[in-house]
LUMPATOR-801410 format. One record per residue (C-alpha): residue in three letters; z negated, y negated, x negated. Coordinates in pm, whole numbers, always signed. Layout:
REM LUMPATOR-801410
<atom r="ALA" Z="Z" Y="Y" X="X"/>
...
REM end
This chain:
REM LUMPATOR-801410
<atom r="UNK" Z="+14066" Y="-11300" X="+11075"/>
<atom r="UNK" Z="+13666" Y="-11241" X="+11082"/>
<atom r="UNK" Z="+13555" Y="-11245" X="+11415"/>
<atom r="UNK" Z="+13258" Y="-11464" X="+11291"/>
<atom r="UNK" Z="+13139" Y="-11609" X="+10993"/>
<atom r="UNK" Z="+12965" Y="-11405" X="+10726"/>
<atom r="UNK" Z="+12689" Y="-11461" X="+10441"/>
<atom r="UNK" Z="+12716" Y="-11153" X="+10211"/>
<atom r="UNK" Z="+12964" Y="-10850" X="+10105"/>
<atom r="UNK" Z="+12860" Y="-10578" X="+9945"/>
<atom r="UNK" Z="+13130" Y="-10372" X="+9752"/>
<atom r="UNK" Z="+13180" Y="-10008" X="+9649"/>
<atom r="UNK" Z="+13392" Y="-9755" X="+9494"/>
<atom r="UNK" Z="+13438" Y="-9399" X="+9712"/>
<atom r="UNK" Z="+13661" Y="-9153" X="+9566"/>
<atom r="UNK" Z="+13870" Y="-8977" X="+9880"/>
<atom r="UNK" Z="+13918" Y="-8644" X="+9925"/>
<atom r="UNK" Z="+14116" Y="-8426" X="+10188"/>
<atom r="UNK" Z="+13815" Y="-8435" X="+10350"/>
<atom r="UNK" Z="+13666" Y="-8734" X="+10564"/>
<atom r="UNK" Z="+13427" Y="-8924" X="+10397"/>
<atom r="UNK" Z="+13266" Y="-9238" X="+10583"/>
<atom r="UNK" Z="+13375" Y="-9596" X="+10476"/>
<atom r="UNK" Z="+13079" Y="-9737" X="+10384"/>
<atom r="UNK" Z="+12828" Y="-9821" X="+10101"/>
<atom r="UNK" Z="+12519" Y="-9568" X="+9998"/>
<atom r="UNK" Z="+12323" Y="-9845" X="+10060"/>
<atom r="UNK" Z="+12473" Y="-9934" X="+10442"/>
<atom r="UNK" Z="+12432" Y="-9571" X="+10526"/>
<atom r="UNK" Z="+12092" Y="-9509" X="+10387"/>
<atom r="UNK" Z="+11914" Y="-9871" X="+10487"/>
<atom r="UNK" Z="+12090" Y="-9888" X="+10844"/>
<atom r="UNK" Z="+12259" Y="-10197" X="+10732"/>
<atom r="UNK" Z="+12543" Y="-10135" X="+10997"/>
<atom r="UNK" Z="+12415" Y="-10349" X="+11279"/>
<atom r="UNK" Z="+12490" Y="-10679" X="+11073"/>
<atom r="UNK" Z="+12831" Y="-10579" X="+10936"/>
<atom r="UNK" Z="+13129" Y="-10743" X="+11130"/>
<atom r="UNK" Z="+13468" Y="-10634" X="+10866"/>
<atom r="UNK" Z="+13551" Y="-10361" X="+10652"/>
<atom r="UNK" Z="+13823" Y="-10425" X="+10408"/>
<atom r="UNK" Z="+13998" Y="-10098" X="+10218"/>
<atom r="UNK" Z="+14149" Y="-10193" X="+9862"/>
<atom r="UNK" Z="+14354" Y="-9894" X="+9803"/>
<atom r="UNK" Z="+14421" Y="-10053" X="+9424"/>
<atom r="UNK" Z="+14302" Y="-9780" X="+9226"/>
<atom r="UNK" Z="+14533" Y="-9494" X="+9304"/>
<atom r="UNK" Z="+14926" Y="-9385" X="+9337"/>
<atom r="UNK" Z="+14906" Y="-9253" X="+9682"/>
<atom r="UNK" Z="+14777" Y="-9386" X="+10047"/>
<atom r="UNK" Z="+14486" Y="-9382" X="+10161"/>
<atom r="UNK" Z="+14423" Y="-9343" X="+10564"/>
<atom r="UNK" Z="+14181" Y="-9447" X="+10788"/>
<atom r="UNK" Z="+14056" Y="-9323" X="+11106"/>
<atom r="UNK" Z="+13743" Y="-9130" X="+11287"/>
<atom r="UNK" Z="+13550" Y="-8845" X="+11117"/>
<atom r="UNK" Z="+13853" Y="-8589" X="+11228"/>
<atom r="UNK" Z="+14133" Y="-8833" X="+11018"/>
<atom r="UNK" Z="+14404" Y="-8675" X="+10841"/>
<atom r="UNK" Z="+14703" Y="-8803" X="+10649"/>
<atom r="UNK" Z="+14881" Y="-8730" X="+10955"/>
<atom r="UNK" Z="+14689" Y="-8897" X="+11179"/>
<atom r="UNK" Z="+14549" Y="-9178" X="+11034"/>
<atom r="UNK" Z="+14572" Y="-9562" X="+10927"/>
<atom r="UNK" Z="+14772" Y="-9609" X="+10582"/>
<atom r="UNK" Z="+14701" Y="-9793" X="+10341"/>
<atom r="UNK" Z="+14937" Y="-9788" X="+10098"/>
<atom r="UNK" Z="+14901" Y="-9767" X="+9691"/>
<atom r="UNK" Z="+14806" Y="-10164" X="+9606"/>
<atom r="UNK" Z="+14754" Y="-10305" X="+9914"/>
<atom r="UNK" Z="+14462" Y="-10377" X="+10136"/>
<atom r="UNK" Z="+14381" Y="-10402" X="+10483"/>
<atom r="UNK" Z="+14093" Y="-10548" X="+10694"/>
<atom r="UNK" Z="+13940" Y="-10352" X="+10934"/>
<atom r="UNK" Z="+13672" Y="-10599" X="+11230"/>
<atom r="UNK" Z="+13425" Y="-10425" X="+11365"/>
<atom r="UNK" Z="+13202" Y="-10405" X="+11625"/>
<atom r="UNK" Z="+12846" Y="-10416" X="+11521"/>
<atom r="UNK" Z="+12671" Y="-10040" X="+11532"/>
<atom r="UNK" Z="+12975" Y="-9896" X="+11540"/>
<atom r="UNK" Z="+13103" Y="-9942" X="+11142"/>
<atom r="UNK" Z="+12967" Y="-9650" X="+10968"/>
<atom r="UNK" Z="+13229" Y="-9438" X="+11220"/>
<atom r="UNK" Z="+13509" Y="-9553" X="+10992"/>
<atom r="UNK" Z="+13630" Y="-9250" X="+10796"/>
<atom r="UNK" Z="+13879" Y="-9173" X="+10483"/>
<atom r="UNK" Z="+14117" Y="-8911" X="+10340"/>
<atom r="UNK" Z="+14335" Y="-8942" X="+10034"/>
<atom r="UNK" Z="+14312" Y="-8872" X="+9662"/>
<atom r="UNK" Z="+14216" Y="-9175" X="+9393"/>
<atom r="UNK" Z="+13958" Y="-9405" X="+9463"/>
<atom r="UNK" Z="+13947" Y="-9723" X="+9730"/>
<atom r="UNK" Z="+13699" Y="-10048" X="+9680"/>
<atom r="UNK" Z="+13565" Y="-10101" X="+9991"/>
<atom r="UNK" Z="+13395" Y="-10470" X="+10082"/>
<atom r="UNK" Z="+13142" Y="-10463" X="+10347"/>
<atom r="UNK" Z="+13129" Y="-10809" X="+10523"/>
<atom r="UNK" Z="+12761" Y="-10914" X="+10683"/>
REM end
């Protein structure tokens, strides 16, 4: 699933919002941590409603559901993480894989 192995994970609550808010940790963002991340996962297991997933212009229309109690792994590319975007309503755990 990973596309190699990893050493750490870092995890988060972020509450979503009709407005795109980036997938990733305070800590990520603010210490340019995304270089070394290789997976995002998305645990929508908080709320009643999907959560999606897409660029900084996502939208319930256009992006990636999650549904209520599921989760989903997102690889990434290294540098190119922190571009990974949310809308919904309730909150999602996110785990950062390094």
């Amino acid at each position: 699933m990973f596309l190699r192995s990893f050493g750490r994970i870092k995890t988060s609550s972020i509450t979503l919002s009709s407005t795109a808010q980036k997938l990733a940790s305070t800590e990520v963002l603010e210490e340019r941590m995304d270089n070394g991340r290789i997976a995002l996962e998305v645990n929508n297991t908080e709320g009643e409603a999907a959560a999606y997933i897409g660029d900084e212009n996502v939208t319930t229309t256009t992006g990636i559901p999650v549904p209520a109690g599921q989760t989903r792994i997102f690889p990434v590319q290294q540098g190119c993480a922190a571009n990974i975007y949310g809308v919904g309503s309730g909150a999602v755990i996110i785990a950062e894989y390094f």
